[in-house]
C-alpha positions as CSV (number, residue, x, y, z in Angstrom):
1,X,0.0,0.0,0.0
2,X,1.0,3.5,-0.9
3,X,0.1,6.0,1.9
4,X,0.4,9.9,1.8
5,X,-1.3,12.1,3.9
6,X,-2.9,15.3,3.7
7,X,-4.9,17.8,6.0
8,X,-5.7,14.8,8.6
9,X,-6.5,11.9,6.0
10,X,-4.9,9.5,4.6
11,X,-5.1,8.3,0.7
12,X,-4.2,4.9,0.1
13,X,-3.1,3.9,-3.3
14,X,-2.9,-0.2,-3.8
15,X,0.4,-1.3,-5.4
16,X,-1.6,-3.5,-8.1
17,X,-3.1,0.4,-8.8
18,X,0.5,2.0,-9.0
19,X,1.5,-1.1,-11.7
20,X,-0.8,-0.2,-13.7
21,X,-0.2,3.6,-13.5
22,X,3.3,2.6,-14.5
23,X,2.2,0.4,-17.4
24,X,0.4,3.4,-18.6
25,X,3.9,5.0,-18.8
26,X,5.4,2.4,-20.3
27,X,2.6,2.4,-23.3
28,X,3.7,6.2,-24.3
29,X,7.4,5.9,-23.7
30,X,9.4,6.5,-26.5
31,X,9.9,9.4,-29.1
32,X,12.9,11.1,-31.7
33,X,15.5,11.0,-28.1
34,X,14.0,8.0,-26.5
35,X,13.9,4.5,-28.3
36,X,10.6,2.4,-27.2
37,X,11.9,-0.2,-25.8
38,X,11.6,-4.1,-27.1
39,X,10.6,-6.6,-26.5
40,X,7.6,-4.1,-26.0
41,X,4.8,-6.2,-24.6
42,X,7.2,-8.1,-22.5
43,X,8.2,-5.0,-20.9
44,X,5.3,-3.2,-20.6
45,X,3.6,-6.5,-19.0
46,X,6.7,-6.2,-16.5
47,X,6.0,-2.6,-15.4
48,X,2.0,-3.8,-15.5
49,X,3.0,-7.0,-12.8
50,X,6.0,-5.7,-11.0
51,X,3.9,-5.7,-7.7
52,X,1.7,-8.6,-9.1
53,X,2.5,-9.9,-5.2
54,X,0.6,-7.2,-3.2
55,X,-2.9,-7.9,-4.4
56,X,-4.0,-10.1,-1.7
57,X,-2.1,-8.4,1.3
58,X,-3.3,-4.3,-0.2
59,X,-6.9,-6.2,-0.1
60,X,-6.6,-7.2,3.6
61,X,-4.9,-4.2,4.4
62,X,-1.5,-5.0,5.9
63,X,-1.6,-2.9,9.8
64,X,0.0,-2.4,12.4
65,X,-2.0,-3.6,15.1
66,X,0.4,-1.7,18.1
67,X,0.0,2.0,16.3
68,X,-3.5,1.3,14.8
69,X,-2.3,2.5,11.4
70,X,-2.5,0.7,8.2
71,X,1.4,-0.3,6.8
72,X,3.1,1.4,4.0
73,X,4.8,-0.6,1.5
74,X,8.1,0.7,3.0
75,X,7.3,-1.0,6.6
76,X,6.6,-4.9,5.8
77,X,8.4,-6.8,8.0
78,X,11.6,-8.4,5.0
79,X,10.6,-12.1,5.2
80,X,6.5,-10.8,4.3
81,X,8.3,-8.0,1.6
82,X,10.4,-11.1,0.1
83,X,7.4,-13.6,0.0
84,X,4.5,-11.2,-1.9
85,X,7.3,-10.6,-4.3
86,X,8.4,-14.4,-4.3
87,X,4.8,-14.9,-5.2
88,X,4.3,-12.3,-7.7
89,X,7.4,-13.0,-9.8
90,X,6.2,-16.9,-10.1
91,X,2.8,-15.3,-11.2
92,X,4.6,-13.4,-13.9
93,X,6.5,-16.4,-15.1
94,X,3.4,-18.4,-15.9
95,X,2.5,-15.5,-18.4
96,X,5.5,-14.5,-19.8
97,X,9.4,-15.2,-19.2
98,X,11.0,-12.5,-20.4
99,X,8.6,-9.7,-17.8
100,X,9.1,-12.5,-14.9
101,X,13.0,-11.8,-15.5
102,X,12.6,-8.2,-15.1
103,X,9.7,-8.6,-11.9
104,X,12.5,-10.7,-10.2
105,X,15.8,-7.7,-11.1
106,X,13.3,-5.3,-9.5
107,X,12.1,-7.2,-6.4
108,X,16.4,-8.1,-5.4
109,X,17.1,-4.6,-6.9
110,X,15.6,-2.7,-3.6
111,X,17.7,-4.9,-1.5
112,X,20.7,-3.9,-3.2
113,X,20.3,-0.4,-4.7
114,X,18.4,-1.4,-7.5
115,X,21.8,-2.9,-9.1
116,X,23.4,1.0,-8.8
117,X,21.0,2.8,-9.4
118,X,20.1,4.7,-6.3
119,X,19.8,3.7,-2.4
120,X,18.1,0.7,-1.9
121,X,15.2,1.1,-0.2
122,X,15.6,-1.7,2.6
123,X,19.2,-1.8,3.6
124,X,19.1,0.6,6.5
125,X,19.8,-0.6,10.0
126,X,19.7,-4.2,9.3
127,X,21.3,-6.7,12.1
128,X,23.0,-9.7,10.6
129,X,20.5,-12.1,10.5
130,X,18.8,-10.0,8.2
131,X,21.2,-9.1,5.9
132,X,21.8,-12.5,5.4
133,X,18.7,-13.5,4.7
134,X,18.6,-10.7,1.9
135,X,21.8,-12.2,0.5
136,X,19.9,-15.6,0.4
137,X,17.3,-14.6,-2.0
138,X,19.3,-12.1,-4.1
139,X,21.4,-15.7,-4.7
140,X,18.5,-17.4,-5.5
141,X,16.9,-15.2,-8.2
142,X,20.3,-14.8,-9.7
143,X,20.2,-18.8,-10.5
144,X,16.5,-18.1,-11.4
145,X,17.9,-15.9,-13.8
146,X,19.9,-18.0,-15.7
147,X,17.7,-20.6,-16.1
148,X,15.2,-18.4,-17.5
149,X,17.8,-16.5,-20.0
150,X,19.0,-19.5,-21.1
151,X,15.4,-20.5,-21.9
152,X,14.8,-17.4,-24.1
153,X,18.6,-16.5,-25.7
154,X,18.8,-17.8,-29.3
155,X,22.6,-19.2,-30.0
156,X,22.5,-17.2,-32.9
157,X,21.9,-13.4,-31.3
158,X,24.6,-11.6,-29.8
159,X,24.6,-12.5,-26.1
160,X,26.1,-9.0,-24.9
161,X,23.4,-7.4,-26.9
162,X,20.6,-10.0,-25.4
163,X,22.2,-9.2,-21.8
164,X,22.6,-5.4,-22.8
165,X,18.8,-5.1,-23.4
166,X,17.6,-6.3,-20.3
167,X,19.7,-4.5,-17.8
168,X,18.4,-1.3,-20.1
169,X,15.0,-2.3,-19.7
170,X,15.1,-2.8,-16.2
171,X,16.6,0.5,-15.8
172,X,13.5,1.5,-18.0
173,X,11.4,-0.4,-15.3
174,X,13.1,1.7,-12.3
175,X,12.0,4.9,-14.1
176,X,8.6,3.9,-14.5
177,X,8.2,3.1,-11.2
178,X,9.8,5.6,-9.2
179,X,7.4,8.0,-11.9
180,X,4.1,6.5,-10.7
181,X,5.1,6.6,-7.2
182,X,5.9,10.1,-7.3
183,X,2.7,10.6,-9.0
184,X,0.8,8.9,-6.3
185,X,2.0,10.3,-3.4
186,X,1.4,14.0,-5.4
187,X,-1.4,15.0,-2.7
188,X,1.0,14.3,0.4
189,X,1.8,17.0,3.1
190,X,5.3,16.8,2.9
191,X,5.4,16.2,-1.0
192,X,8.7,17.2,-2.7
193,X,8.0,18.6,-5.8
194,X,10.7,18.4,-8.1
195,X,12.6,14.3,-8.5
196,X,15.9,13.5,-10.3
197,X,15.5,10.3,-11.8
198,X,19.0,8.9,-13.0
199,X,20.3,6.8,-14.9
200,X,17.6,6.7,-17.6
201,X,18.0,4.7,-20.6
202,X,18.1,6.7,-24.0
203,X,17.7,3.4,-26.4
204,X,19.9,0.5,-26.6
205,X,22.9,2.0,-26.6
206,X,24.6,2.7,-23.4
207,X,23.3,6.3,-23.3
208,X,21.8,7.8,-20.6
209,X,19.8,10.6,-19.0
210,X,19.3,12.5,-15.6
211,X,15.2,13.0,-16.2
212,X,14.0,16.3,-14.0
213,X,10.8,16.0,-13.1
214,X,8.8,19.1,-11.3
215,X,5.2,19.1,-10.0
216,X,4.2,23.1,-10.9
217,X,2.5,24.6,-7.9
218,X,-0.8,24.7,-7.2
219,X,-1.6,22.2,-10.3
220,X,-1.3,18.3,-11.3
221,X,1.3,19.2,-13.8
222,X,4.1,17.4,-14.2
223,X,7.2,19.2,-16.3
224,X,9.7,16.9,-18.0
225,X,13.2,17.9,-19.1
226,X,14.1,16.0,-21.4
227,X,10.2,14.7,-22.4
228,X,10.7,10.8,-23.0
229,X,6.9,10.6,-24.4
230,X,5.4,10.5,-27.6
231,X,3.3,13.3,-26.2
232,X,1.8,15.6,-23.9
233,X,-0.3,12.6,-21.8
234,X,-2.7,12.6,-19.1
235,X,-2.9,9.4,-16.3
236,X,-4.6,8.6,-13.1
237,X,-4.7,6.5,-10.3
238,X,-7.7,5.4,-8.0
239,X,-7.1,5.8,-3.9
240,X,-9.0,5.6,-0.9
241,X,-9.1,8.5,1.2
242,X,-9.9,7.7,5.2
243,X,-9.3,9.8,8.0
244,X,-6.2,9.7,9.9
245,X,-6.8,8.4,13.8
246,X,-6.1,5.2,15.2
247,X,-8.1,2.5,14.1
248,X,-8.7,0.1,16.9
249,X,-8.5,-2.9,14.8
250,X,-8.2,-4.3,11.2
251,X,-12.1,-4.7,11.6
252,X,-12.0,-1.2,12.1
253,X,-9.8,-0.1,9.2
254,X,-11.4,-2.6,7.0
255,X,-15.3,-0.6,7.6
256,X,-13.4,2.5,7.0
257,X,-12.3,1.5,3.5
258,X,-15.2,-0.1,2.4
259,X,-17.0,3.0,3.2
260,X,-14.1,5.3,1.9
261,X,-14.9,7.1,-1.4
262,X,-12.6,6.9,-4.2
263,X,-10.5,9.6,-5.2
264,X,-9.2,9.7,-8.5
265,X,-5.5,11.1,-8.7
266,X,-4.7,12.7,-11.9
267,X,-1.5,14.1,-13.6
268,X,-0.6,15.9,-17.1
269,X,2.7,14.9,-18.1
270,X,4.2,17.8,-20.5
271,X,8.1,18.6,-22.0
272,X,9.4,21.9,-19.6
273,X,9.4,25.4,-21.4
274,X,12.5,26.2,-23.1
């Protein structure tokens, strides 16, 4: 779940929601700077499914029974964070190889900086135990990996290139969703408005961009410099808006969302003046 707040609520976003924000991305990626990238339907599935895993537990909700507060996607306990992804990246596989290859480099890329790309989002503060059961199932996927390349590399295709193309896609993939979360959480108090995105992918060379990204004031806006779209878009998100209190139960929080109106989050996505 997805959680910003704002003048004593809170708007909840499901992660199945913020997938499918991100496929939207995907769909309208490309233009005369910014190859679209291929296999295309593979990808965009993978951007689509990244989160395929967090169905079941954003339908419960996860919560926190001690603070009476549902749980951000940032506060799973790490065995619970590695098993909805476990889950998810076997869903993906039944459907399509090539996406389940790129579910599984994002799910171990947060435990290790999305592979260089930015501070992962759960290494701080960890005892050993932990860490070594991160370094388990980063091992584990890796062999995954493998398996499944070898099951879709042709002999007869360059297997730089074939490698090349995936660790550019799933750079693609990081963009995408970093994107649709900042679009979600556009509505929260403490909402930065401007986001560096680096490095993103240019085509299949080994090009890249810093993408600047700025929320004008007092609008759903989003400026782009460079614009990686085929043009001026508009997207949206569903969320739940409930008040922010302590709920004395997951009964509790449960009533509170089925009663909770649906607030649709929208954004315009345009290159920055000149």
């Amino acid at each position: 779940m997805i959680i910003s707040k704002t003048d004593g609520r809170l708007i909840l976003v499901q992660q199945v929601d913020h997938a499918v924000l991100a496929a939207d991305l995907a769909s309208r990626w490309g233009n005369k700077e910014f190859t679209t990238p291929e296999p295309f339907e593979s990808v965009r599935l993978a951007a689509e499914k990244h989160d395929a895993g967090w169905v079941s537990p954003d339908r419960v909700p996860l919560f926190d029974a001690e603070a009476g507060k549902p749980l951000s996607f940032l506060e799973i306990d790490l065995r619970k964070h590695a098993a909805f992804y476990g889950a998810g990246v076997s869903e993906v596989e039944s459907i399509d190889i090539y996406a389940a290859i790129l579910c599984s480099m994002h799910w171990t890329g947060l435990y290790r900086g999305r592979w260089g790309t930015a501070f992962g989002m759960l290494q701080k503060n960890l005892d050993d135990e932990k860490k070594a059961f991160l370094s388990n199932v980063v091992r584990e996927q890796e062999k995954r990996w493998i398996e499944l390349k070898d099951r879709l590399w042709e002999p007869s295709d360059s297997r730089r290139l074939f490698e090349n193309n995936i660790w550019i896609n799933y750079e693609l993939l990081q963009a995408w969703d970093v994107l649709s979360l900042f679009i979600c959480m556009q509505l929260d108090d403490g909402f930065d408005r401007s986001r560096v995105i680096s490095p993103v992918p240019t085509g299949r060379g080994q090009d890249t961009v810093e993408l600047k990204v700025v929320l004008l004031a007092a609008t759903n806006v989003f400026e782009f410099d460079p614009f990686p779209f085929s043009g001026e878009i508009e997207v949206s998100v569903e969320a739940r808006e409930i008040e922010d209190r302590i709920y004395a139960g997951l009964a509790d929080i449960q009533e509170a969302l089925r009663d909770a109106p649906v607030r649709t989050i929208n954004a315009v996505l345009v290159p920055a003046n000149p």
